[in-house]
Each structure stands twice: as structure tokens, then as C-alpha cells.
SETI-443212 format. One record per atom (N, C-alpha, C, O): residue in three letters; x, y, z. Coordinates in pm, whole numbers, plus 50000, padded with zeros to 5 digits. Atoms other than C-alpha are relative to their C-alpha. Layout:
residues N
ALAXYZ;...
This chain:
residues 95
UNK501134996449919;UNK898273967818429;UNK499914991050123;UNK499564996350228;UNK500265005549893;UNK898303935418655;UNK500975008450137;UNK500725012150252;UNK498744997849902;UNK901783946318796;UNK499135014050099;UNK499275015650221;UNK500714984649928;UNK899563982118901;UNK499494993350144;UNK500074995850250;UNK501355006649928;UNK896833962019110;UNK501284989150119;UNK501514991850237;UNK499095010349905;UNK899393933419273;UNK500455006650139;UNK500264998550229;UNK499354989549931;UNK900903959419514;UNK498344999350139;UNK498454997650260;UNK500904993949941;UNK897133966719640;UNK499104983550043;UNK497894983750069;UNK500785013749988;UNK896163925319696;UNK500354996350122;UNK501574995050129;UNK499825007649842;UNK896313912420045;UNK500934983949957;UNK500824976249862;UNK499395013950041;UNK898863882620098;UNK499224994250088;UNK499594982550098;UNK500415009949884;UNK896673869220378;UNK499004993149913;UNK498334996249815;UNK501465010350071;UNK894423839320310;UNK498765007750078;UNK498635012750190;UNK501844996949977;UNK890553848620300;UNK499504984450074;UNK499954973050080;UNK501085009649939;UNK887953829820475;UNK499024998749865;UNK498404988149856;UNK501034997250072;UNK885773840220173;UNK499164984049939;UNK497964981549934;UNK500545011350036;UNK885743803320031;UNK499024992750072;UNK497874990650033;UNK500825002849877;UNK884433789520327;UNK498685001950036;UNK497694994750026;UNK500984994049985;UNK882403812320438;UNK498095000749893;UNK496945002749934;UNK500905000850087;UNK880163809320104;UNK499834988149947;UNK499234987449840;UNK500305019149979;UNK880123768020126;UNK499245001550135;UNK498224994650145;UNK500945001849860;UNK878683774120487;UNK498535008149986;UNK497555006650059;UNK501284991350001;UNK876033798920370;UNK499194994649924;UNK497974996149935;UNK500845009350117;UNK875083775820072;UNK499204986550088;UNK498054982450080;UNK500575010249860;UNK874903747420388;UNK498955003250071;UNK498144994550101;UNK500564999649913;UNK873133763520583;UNK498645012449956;UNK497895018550033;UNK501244993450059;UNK870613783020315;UNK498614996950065;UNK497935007050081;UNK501485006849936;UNK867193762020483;UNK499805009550087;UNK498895017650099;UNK500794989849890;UNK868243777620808;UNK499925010950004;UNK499085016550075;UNK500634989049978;UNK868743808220727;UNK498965006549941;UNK498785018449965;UNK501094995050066;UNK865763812420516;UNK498744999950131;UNK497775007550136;UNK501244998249940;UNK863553805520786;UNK500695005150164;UNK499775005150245;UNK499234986649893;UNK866003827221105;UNK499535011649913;UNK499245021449981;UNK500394985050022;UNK864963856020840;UNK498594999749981;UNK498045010649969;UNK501404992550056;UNK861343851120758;UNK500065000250186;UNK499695011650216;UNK500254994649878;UNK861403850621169;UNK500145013950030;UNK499145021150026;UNK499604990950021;UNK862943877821204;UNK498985011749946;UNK498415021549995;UNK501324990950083;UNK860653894020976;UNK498745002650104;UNK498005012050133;UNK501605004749879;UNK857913883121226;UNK500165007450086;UNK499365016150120;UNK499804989549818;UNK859483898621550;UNK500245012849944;UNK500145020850037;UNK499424987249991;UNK860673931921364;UNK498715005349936;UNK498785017549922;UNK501214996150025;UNK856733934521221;UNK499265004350125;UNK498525014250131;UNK501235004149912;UNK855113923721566;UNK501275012450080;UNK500575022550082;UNK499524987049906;UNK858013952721791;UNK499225011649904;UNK498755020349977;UNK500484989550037;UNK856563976621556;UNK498415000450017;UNK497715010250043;UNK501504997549974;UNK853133967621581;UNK499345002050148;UNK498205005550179;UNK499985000849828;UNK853703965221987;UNK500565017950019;UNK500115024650112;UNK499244987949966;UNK855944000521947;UNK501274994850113;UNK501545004050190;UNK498945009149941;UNK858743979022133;UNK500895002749898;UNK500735002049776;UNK498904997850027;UNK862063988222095;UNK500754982649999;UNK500064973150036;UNK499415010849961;UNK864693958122091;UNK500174998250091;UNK499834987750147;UNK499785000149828;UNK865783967522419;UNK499294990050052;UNK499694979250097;UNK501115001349882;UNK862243963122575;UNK499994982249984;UNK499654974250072;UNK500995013149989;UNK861793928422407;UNK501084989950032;UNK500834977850029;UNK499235006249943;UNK865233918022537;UNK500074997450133;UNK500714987750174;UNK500155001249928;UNK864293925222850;UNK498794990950076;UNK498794985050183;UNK501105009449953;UNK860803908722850;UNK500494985549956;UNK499684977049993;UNK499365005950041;UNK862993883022697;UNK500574989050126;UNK500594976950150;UNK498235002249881;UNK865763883123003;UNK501164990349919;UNK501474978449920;UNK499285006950128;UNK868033878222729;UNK500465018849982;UNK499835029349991;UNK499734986150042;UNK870683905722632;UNK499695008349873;UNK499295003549767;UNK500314992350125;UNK870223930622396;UNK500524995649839;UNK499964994149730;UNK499795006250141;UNK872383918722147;UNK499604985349938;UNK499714981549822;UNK500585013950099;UNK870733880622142;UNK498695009549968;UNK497955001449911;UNK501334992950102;UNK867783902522010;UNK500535006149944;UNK499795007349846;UNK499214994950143;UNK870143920921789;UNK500144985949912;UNK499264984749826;UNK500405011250074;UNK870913884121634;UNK499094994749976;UNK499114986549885;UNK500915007950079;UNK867763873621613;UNK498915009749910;UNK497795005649878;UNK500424987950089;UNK866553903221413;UNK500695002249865;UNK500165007749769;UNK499095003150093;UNK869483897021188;UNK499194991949956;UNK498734994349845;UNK500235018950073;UNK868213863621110;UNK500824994050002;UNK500814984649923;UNK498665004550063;UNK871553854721134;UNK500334983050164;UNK501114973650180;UNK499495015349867;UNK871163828821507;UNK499454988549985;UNK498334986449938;UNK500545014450002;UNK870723796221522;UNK498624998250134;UNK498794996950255;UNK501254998049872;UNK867483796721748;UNK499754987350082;UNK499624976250030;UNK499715013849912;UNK867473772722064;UNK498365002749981;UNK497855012649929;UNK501115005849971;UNK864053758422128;UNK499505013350095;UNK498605020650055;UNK500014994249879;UNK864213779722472;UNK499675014149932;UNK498685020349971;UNK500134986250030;UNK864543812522278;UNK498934999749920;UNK498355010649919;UNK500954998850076;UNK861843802222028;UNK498755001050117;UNK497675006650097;UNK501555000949939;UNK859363797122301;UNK500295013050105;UNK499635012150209;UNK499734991049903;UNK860653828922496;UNK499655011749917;UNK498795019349961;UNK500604993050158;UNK860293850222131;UNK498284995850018;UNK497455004850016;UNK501935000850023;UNK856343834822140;UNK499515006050144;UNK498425011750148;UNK500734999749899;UNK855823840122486;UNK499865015050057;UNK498905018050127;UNK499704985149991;UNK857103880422515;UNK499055006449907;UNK498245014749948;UNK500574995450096;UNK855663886722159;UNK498514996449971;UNK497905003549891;UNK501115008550011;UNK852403863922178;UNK499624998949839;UNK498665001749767;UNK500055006350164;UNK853393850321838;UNK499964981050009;UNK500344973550099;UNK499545018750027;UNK853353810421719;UNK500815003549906;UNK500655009949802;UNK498585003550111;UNK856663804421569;UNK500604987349948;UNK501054983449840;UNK499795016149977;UNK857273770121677;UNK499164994549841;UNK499864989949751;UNK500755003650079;UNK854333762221425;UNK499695006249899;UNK499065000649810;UNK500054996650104;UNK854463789421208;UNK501225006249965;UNK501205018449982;UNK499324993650048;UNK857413797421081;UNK500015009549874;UNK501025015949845;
């Protein structure tokens, strides 16, 4: 049965190890990049704001508001107070 399966296994090395030592590292931040997240994809719906719009009130491209909707960016200072100041949220202080 192994011999079946061997045929169908990638010889390339994975990142996979890695990748799930850096996510265990860096669990804090992304627990609190997603409850944000949570925050801005509550407050565009409660505004009716598309991503677009709040990339633009942003001046920031579309896709750094695709990552920070992920939860997945590391958030500069600059973008946290650019996120409060478009959305008229406190983030800085409430995460």
C-alpha cells in the first residue's frame, strides 16, 4: 500500500515546519490583527463601505485593506491611526 501513495509525494522540501513555529510565534499578534479586523469589517458594514472606499479614505491600496481585513498584517502605528481616523474607531486603545 505505501509503495501505491510514494509515486503521489512531492520530493520538494515543504515550508510547512516553519511556517507553523512562526504562527505559534507570532499567535499574540495575530490574535489581536484579527479581533481588529473584526472591528473594521463590523464598522465598513455598519458605514456600507466597501474595502475599496476605505482604501481610498485610507490613501492606501486596496490590497493593504485586503491584509488588514485578513488579520494577517503586521500594523504600523501610521496605519493604525489612519484605520481610526477614516473609520472613527479607537484601536490604538482598544484593541
Amino acid at each position: 500500500m505505501k509503495d501505491q501513495f510514494l509515486p503521489l509525494v512531492s520530493k520538494e522540501k515543504t515550508k510547512t515546519y516553519q511556517n507553523l513555529k512562526s504562527r505559534v510565534a507570532n499567535k499574540p499578534h495575530l490574535e489581536i490583527s484579527q479581533s481588529i479586523a473584526l472591528r473594521v469589517l463590523d464598522k465598513l458594514d455598519e458605514l456600507g463601505w466597501s474595502q475599496k472606499e476605505l482604501a481610498i479614505k485610507m490613501e492606501v491600496s486596496p490590497q493593504q485593506v485586503s491584509k488588514i481585513v485578513r488579520g494577517s498584517e503586521n500594523l504600523t502605528l501610521e496605519s493604525l491611526v489612519k484605520l481610526e481616523s477614516a473609520l472613527g474607531l479607537e484601536i490604538l486603545l482598544n484593541h
